[in-house]
PDB file of the backbone (N, CA, C, O) and the ligand in Angstrom, with CONECT records:
HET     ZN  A 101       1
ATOM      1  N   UNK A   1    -102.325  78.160 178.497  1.00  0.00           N
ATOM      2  CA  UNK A   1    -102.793  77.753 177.170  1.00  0.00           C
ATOM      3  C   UNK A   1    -101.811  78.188 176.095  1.00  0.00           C
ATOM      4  O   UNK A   1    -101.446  77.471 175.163  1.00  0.00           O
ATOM      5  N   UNK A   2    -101.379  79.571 176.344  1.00  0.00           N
ATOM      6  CA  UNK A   2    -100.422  79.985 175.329  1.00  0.00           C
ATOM      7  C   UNK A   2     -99.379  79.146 175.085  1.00  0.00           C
ATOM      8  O   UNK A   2     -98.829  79.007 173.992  1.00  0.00           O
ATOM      9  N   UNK A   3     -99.046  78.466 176.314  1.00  0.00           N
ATOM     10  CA  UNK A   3     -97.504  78.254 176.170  1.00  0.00           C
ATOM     11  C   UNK A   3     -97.370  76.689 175.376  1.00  0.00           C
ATOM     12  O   UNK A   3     -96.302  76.081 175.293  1.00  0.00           O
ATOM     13  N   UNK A   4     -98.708  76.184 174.813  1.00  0.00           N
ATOM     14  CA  UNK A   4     -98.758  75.700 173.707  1.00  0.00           C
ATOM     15  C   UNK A   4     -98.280  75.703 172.948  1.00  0.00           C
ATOM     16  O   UNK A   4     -97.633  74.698 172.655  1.00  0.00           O
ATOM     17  N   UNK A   5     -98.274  76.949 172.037  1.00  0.00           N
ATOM     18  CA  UNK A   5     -97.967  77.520 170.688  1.00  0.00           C
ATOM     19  C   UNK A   5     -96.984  78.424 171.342  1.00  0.00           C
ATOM     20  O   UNK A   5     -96.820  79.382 170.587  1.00  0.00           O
ATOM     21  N   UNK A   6     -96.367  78.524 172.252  1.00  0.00           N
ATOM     22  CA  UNK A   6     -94.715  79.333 172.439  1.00  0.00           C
ATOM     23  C   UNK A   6     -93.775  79.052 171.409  1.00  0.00           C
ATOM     24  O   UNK A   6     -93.196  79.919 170.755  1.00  0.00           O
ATOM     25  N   UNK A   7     -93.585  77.391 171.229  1.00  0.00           N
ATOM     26  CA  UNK A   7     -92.868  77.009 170.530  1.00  0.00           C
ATOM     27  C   UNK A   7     -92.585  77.969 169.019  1.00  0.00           C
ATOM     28  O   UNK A   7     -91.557  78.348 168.458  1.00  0.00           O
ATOM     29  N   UNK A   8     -94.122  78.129 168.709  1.00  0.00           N
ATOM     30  CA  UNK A   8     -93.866  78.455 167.402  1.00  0.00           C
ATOM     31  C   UNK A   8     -92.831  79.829 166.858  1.00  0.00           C
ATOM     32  O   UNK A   8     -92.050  80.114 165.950  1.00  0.00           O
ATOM     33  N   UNK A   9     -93.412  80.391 168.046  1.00  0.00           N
ATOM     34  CA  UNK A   9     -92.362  81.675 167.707  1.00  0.00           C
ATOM     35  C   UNK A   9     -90.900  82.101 168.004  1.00  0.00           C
ATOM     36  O   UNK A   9     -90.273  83.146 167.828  1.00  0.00           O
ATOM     37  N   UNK A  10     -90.472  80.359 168.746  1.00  0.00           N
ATOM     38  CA  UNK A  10     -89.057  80.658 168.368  1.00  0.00           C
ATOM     39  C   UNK A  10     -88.520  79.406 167.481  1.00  0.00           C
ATOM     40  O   UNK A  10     -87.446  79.472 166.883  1.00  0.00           O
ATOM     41  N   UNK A  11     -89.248  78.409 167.451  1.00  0.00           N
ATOM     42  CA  UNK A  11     -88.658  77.763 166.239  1.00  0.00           C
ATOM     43  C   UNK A  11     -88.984  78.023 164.761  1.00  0.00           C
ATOM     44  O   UNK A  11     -88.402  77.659 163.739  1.00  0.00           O
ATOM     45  N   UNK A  12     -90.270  78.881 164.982  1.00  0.00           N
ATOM     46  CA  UNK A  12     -90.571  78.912 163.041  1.00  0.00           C
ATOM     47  C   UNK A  12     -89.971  80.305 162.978  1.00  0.00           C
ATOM     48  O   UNK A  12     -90.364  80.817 161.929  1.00  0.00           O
ATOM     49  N   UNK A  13     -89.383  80.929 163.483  1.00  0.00           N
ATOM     50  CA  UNK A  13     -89.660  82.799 163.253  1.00  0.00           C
ATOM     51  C   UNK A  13     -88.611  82.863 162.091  1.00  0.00           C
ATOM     52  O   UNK A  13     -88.786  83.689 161.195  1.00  0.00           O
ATOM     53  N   UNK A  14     -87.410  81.936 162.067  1.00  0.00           N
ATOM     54  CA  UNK A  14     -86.777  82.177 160.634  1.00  0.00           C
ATOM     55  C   UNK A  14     -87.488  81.775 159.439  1.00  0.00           C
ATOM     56  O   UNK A  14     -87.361  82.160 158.277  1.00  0.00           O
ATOM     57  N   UNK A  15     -88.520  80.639 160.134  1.00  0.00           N
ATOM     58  CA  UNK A  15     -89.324  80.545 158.588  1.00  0.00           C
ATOM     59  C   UNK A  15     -90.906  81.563 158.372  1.00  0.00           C
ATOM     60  O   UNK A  15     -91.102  81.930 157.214  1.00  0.00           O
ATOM     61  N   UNK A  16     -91.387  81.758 158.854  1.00  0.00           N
ATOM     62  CA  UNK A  16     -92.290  82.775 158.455  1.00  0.00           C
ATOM     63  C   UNK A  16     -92.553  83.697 158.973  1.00  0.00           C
ATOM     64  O   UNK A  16     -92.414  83.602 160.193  1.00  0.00           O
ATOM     65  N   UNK A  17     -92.952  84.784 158.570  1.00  0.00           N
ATOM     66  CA  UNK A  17     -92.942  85.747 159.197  1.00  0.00           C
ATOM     67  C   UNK A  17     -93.833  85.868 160.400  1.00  0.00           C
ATOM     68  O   UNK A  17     -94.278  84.840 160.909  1.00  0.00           O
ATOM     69  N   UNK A  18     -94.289  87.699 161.162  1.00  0.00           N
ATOM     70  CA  UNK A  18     -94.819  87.228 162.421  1.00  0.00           C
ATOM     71  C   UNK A  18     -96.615  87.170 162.016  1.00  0.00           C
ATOM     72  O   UNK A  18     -97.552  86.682 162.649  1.00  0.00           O
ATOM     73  N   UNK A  19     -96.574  87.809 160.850  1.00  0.00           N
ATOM     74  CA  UNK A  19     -97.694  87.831 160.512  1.00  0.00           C
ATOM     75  C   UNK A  19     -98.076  86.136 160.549  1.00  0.00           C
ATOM     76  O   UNK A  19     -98.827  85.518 161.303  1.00  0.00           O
ATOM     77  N   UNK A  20     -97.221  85.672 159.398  1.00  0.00           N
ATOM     78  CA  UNK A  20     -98.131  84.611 159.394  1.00  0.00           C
ATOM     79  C   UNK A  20     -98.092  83.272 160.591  1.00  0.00           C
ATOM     80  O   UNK A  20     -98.819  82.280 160.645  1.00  0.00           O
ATOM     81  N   UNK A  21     -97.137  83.621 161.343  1.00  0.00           N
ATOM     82  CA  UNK A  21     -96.976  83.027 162.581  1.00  0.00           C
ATOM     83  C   UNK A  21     -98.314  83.388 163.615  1.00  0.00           C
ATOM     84  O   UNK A  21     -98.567  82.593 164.521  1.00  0.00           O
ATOM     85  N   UNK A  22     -99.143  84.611 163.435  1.00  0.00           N
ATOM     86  CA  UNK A  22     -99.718  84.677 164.031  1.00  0.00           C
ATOM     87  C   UNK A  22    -101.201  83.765 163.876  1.00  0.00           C
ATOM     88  O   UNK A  22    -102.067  83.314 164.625  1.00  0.00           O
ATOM     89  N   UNK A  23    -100.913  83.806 162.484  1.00  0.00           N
ATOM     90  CA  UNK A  23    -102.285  82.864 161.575  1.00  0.00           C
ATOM     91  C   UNK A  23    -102.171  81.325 162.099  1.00  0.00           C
ATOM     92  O   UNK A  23    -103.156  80.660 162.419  1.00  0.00           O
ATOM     93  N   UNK A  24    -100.617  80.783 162.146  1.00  0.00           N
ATOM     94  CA  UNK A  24    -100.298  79.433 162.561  1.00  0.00           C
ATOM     95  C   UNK A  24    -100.317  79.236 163.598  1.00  0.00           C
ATOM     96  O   UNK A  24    -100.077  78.078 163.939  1.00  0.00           O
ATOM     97  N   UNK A  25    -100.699  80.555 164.953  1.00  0.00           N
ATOM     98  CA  UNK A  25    -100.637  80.269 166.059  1.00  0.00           C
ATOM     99  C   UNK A  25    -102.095  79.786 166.215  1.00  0.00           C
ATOM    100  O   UNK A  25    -102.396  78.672 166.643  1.00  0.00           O
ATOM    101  N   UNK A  26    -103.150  80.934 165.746  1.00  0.00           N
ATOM    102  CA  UNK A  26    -104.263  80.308 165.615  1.00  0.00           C
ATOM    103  C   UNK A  26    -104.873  79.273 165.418  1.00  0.00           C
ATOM    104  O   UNK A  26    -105.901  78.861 165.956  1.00  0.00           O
ATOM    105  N   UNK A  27    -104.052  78.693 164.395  1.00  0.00           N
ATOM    106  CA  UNK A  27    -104.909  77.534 163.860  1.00  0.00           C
ATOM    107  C   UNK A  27    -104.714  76.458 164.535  1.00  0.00           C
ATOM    108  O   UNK A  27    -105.556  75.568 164.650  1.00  0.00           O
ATOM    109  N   UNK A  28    -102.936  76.445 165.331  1.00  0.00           N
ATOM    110  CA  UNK A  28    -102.740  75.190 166.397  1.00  0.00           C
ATOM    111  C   UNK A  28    -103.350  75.917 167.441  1.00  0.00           C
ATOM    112  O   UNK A  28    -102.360  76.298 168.065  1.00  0.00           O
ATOM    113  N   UNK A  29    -104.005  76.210 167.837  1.00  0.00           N
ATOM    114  CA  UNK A  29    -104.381  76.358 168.922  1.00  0.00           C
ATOM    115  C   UNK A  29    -106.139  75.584 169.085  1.00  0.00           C
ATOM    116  O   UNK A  29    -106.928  75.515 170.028  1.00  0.00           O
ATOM    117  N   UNK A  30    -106.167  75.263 168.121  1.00  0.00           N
ATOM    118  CA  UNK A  30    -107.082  74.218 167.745  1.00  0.00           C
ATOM    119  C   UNK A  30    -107.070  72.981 167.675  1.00  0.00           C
ATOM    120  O   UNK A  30    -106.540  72.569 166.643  1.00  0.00           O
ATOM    121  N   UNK A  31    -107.429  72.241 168.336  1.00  0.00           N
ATOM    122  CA  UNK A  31    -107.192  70.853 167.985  1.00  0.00           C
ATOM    123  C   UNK A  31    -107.903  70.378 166.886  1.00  0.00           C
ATOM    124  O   UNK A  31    -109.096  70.681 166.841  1.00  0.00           O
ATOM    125  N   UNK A  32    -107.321  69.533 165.769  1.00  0.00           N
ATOM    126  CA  UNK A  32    -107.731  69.354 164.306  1.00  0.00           C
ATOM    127  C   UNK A  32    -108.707  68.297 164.531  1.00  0.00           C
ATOM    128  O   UNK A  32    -108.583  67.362 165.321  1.00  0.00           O
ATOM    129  N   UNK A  33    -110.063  68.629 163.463  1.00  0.00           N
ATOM    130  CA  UNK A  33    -111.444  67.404 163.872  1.00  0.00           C
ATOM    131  C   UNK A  33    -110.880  66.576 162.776  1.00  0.00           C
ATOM    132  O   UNK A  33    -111.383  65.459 162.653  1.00  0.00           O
ATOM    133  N   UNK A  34    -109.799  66.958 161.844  1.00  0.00           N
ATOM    134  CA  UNK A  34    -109.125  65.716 160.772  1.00  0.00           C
ATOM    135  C   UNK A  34    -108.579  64.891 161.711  1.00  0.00           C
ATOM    136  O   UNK A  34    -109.271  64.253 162.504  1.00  0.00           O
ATOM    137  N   UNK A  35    -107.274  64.854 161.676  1.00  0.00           N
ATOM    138  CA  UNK A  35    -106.506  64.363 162.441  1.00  0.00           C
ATOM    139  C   UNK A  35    -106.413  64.422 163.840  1.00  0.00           C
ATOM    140  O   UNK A  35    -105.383  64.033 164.390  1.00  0.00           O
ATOM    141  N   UNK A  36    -107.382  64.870 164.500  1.00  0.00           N
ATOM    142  CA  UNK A  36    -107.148  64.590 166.015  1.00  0.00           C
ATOM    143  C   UNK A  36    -105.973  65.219 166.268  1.00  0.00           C
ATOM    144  O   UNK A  36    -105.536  64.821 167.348  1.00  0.00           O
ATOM    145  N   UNK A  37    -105.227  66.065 165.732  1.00  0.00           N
ATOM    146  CA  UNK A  37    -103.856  66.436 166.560  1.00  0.00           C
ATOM    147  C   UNK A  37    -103.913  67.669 167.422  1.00  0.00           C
ATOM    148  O   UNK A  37    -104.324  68.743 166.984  1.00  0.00           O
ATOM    149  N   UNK A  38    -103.357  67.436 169.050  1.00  0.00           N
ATOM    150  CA  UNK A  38    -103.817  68.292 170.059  1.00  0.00           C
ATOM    151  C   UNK A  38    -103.593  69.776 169.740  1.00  0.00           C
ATOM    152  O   UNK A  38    -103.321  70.096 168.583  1.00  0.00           O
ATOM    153  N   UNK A  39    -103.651  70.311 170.303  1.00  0.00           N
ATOM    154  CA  UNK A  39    -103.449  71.797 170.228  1.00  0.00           C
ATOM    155  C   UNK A  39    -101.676  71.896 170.456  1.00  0.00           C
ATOM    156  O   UNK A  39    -100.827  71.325 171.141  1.00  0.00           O
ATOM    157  N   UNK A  40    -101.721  72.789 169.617  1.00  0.00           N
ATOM    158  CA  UNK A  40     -99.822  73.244 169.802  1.00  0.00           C
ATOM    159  C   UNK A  40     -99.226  71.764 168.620  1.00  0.00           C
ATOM    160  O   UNK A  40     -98.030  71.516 168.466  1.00  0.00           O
ATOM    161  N   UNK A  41     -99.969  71.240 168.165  1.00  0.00           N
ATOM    162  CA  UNK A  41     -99.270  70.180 167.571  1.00  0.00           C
ATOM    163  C   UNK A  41     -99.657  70.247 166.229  1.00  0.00           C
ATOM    164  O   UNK A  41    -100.819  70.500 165.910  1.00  0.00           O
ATOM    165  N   UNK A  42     -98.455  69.967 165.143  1.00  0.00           N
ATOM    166  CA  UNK A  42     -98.854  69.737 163.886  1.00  0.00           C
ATOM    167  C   UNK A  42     -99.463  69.060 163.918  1.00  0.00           C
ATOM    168  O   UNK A  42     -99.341  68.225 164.814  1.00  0.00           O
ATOM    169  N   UNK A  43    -100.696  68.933 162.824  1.00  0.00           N
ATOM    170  CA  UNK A  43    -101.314  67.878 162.341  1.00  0.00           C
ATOM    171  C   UNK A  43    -100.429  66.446 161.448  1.00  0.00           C
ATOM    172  O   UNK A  43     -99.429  66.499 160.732  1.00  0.00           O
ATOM    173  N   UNK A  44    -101.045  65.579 161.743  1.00  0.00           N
ATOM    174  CA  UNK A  44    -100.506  64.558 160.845  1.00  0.00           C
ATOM    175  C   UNK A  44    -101.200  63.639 160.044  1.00  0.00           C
ATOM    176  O   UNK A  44    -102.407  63.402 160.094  1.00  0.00           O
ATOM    177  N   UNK A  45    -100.033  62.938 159.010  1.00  0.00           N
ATOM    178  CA  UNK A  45    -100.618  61.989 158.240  1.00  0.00           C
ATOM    179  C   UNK A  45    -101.407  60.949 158.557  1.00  0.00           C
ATOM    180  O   UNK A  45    -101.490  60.841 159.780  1.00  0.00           O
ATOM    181  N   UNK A  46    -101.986  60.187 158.004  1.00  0.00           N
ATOM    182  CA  UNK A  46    -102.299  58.549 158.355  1.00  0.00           C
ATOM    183  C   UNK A  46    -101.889  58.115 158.979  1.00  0.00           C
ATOM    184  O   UNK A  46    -102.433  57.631 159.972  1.00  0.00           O
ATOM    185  N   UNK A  47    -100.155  58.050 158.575  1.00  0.00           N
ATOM    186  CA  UNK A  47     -99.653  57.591 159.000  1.00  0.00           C
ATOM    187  C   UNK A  47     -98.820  58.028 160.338  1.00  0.00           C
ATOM    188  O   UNK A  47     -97.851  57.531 160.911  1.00  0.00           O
ATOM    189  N   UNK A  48     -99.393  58.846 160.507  1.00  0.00           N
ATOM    190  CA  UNK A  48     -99.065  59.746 162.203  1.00  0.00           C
ATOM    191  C   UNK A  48     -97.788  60.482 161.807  1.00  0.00           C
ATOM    192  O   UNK A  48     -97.294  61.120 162.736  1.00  0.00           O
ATOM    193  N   UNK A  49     -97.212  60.535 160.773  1.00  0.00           N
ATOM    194  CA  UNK A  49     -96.386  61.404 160.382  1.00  0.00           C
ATOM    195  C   UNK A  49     -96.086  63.311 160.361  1.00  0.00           C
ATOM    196  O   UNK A  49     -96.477  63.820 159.311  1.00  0.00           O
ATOM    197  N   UNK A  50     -95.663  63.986 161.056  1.00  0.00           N
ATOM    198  CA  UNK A  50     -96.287  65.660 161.363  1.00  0.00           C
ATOM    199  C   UNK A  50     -96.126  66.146 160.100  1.00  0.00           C
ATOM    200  O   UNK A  50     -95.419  65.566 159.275  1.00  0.00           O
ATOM    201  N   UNK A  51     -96.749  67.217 159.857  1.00  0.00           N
ATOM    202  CA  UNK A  51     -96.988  68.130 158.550  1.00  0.00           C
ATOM    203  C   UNK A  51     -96.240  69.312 159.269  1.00  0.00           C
ATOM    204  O   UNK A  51     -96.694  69.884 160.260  1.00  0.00           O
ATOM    205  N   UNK A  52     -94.989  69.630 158.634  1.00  0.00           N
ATOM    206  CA  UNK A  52     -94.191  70.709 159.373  1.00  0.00           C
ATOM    207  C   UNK A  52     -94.177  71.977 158.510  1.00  0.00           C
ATOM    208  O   UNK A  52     -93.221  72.736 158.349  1.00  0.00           O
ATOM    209  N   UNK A  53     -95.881  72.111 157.779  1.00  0.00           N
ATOM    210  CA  UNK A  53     -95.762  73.171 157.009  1.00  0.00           C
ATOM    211  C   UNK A  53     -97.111  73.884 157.019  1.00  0.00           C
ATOM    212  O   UNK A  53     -98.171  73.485 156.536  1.00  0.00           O
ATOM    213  N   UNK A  54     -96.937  74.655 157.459  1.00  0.00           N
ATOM    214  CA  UNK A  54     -98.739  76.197 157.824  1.00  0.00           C
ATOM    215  C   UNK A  54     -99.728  75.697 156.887  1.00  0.00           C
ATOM    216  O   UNK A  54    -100.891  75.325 157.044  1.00  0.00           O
ATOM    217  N   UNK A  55     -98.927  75.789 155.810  1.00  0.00           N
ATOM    218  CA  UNK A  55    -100.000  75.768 154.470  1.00  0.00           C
ATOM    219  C   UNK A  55    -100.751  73.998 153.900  1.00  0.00           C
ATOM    220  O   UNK A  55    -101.771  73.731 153.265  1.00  0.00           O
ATOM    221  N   UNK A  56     -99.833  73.255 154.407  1.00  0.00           N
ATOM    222  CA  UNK A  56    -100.274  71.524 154.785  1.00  0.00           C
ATOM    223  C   UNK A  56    -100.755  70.988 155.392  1.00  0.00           C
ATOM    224  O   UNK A  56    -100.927  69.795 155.144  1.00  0.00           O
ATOM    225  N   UNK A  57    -101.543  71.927 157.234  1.00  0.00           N
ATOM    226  CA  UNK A  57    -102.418  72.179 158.006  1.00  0.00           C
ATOM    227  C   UNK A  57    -103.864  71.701 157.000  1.00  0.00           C
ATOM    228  O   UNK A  57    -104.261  72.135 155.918  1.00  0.00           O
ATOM    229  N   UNK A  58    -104.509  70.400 158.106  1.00  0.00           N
ATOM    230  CA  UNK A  58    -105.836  70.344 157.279  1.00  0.00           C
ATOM    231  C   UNK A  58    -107.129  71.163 156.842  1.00  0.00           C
ATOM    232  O   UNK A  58    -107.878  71.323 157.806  1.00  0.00           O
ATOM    233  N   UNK A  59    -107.428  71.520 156.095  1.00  0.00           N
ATOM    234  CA  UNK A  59    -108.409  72.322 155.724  1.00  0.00           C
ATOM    235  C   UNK A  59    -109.541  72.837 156.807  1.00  0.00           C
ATOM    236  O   UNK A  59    -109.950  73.933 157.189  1.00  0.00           O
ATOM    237  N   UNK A  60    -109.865  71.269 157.135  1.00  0.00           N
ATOM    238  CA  UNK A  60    -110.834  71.923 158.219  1.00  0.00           C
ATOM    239  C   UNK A  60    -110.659  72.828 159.095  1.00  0.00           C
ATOM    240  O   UNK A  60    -111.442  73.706 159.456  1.00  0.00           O
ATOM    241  N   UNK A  61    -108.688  72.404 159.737  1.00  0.00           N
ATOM    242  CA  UNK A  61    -108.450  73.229 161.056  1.00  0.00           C
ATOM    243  C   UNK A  61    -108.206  74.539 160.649  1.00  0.00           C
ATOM    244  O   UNK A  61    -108.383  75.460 161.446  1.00  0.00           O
ATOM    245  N   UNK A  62    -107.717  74.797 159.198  1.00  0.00           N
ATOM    246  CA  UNK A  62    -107.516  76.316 159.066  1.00  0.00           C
ATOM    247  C   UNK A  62    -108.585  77.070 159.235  1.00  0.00           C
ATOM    248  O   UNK A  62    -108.508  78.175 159.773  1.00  0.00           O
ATOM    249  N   UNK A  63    -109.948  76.447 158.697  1.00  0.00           N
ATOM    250  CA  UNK A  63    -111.285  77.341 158.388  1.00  0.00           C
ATOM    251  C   UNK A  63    -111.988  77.373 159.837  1.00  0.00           C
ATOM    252  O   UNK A  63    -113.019  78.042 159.901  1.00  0.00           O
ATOM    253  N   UNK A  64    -111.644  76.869 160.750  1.00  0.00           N
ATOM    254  CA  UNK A  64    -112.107  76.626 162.257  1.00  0.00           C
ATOM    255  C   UNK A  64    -111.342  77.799 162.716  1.00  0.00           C
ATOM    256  O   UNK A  64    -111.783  78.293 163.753  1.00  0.00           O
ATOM    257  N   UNK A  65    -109.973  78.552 162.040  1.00  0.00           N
ATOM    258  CA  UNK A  65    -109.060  79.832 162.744  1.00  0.00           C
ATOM    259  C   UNK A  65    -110.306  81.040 162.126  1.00  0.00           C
ATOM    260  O   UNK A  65    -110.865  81.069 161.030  1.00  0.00           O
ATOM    261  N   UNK A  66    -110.456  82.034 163.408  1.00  0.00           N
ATOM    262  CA  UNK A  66    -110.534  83.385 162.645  1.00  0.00           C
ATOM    263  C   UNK A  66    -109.871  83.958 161.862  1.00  0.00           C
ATOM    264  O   UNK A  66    -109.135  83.490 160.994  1.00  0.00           O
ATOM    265  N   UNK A  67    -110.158  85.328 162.196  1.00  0.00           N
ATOM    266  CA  UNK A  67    -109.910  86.268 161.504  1.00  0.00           C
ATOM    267  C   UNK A  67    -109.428  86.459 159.998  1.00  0.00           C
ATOM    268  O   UNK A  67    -110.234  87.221 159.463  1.00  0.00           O
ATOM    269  N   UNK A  68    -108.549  86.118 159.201  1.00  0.00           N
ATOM    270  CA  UNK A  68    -108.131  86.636 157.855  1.00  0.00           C
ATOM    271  C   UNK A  68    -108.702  85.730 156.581  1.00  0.00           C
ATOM    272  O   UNK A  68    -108.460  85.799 155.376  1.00  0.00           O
ATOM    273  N   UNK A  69    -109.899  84.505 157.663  1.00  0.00           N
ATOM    274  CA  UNK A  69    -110.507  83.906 156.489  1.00  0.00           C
ATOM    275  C   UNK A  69    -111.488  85.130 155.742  1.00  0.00           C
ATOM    276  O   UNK A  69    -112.103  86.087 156.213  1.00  0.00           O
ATOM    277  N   UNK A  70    -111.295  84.547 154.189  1.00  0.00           N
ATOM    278  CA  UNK A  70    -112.353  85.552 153.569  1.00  0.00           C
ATOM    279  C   UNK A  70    -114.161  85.822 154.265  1.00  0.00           C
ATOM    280  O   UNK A  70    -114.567  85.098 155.174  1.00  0.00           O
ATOM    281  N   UNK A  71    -114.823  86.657 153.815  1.00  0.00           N
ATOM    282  CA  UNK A  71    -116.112  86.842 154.230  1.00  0.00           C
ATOM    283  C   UNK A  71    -116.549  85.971 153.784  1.00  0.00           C
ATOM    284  O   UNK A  71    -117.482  85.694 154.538  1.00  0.00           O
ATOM    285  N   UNK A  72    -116.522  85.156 152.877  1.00  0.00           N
ATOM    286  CA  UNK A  72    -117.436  84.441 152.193  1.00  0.00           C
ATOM    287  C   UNK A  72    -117.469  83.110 152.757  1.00  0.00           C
ATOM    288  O   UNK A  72    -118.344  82.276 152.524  1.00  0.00           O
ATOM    289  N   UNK A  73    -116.303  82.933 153.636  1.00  0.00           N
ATOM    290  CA  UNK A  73    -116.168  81.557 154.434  1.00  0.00           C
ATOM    291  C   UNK A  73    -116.501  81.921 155.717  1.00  0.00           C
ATOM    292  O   UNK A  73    -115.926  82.716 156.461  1.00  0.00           O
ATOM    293  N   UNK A  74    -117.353  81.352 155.876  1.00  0.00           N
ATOM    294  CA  UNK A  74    -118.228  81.833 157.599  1.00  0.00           C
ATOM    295  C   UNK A  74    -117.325  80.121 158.498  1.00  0.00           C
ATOM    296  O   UNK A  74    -117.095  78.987 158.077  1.00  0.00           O
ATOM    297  N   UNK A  75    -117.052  80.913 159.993  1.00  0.00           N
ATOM    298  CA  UNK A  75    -116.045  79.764 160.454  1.00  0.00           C
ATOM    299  C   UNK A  75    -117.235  78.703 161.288  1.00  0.00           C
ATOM    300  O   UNK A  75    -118.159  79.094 162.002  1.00  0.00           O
ATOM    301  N   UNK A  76    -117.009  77.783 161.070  1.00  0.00           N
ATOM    302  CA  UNK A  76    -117.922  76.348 161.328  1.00  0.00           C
ATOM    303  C   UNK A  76    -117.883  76.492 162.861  1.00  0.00           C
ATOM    304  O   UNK A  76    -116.812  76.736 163.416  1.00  0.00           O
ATOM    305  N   UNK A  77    -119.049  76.344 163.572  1.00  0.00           N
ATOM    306  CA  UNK A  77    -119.353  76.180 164.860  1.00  0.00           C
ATOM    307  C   UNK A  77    -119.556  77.358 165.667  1.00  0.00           C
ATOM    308  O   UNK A  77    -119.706  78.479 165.181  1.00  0.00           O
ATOM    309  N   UNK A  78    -119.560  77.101 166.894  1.00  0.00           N
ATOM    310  CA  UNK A  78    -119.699  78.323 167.837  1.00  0.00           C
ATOM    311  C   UNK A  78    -118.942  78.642 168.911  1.00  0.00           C
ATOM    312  O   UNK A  78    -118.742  79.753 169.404  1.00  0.00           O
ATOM    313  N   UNK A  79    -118.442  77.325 169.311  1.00  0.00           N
ATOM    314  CA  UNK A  79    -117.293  77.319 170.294  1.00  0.00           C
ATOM    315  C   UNK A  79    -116.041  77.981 169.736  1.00  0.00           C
ATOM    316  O   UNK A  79    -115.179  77.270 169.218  1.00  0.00           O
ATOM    317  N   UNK A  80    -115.847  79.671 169.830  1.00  0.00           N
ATOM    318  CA  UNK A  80    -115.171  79.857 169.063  1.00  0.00           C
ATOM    319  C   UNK A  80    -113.676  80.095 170.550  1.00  0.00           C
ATOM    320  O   UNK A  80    -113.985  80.398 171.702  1.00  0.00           O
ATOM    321  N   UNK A  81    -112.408  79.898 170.167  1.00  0.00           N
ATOM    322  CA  UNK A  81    -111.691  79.797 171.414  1.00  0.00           C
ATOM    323  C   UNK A  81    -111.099  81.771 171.649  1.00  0.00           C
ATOM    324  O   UNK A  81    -110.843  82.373 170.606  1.00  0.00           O
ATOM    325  N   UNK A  82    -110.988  82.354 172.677  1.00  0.00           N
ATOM    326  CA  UNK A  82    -110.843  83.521 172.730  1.00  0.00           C
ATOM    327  C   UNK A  82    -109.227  83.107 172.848  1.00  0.00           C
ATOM    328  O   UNK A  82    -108.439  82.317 173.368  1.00  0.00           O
ATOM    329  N   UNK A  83    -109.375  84.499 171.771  1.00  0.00           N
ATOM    330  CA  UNK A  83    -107.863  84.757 171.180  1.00  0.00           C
ATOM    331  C   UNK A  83    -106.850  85.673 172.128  1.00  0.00           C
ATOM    332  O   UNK A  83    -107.081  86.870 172.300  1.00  0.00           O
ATOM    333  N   UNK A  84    -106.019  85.187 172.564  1.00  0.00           N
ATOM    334  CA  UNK A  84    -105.116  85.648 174.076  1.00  0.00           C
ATOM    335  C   UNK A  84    -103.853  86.061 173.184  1.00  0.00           C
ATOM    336  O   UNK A  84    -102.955  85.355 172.726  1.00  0.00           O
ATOM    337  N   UNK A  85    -104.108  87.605 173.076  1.00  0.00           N
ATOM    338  CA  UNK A  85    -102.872  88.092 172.471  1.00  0.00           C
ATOM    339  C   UNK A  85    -102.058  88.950 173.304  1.00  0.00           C
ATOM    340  O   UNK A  85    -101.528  89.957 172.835  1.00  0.00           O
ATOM    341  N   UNK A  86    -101.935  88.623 174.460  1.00  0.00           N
ATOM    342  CA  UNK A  86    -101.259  89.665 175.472  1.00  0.00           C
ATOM    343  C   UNK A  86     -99.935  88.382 176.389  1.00  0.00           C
ATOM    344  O   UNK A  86     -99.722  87.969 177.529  1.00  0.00           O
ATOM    345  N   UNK A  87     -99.281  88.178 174.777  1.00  0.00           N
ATOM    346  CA  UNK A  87     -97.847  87.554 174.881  1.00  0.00           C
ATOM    347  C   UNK A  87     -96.860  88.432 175.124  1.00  0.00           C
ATOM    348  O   UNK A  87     -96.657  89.541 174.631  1.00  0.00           O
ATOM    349  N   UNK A  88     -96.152  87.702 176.094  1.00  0.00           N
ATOM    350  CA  UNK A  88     -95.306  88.656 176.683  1.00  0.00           C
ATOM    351  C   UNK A  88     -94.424  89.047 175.215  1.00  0.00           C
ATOM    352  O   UNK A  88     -93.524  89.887 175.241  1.00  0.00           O
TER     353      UNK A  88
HETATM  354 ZN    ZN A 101    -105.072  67.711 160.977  1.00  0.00          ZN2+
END
């Protein structure tokens, strides 16, 4: 499953840090109920175009990630996916 989101940490690591790489690992590791885009995959436009930016990730799929959402945003559903942090 991890090796999904492998990618991310060697192609984004010059662009964000690991912190927030860890937030972007989360959130692809979701498949988006916007855009249908699989897990490990940017989301995209309409026009099937990828969003190659954390923060351009659709709303829904961010608030579907744990952890560093605020308290006040409770995360939608129950199927929540267990978080596998024992990367090599
Ligand atoms: Zn999306």
């Amino acid at each position: 499953m991890s090796a999904n989101t492998a990618w991310i940490w060697t192609d984004l690591a010059d662009r964000y840090t690991p912190h927030e790489l860890t937030i972007l690992e989360r959130v692809l590791r979701r498949p988006c109920p916007t855009c249908e885009a699989p897990v490990g995959c940017w989301c995209r436009t309409k026009s099937g175009k990828e969003i190659r930016d954390m923060d351009e990730q659709h709303p829904e799929r961010r608030i579907l990630a744990p952890a560093t959402a605020p308290a006040d945003r409770e995360p939608l559903g129950t199927h929540d996916v267990p978080v596998d942090d024992g990367r090599a």
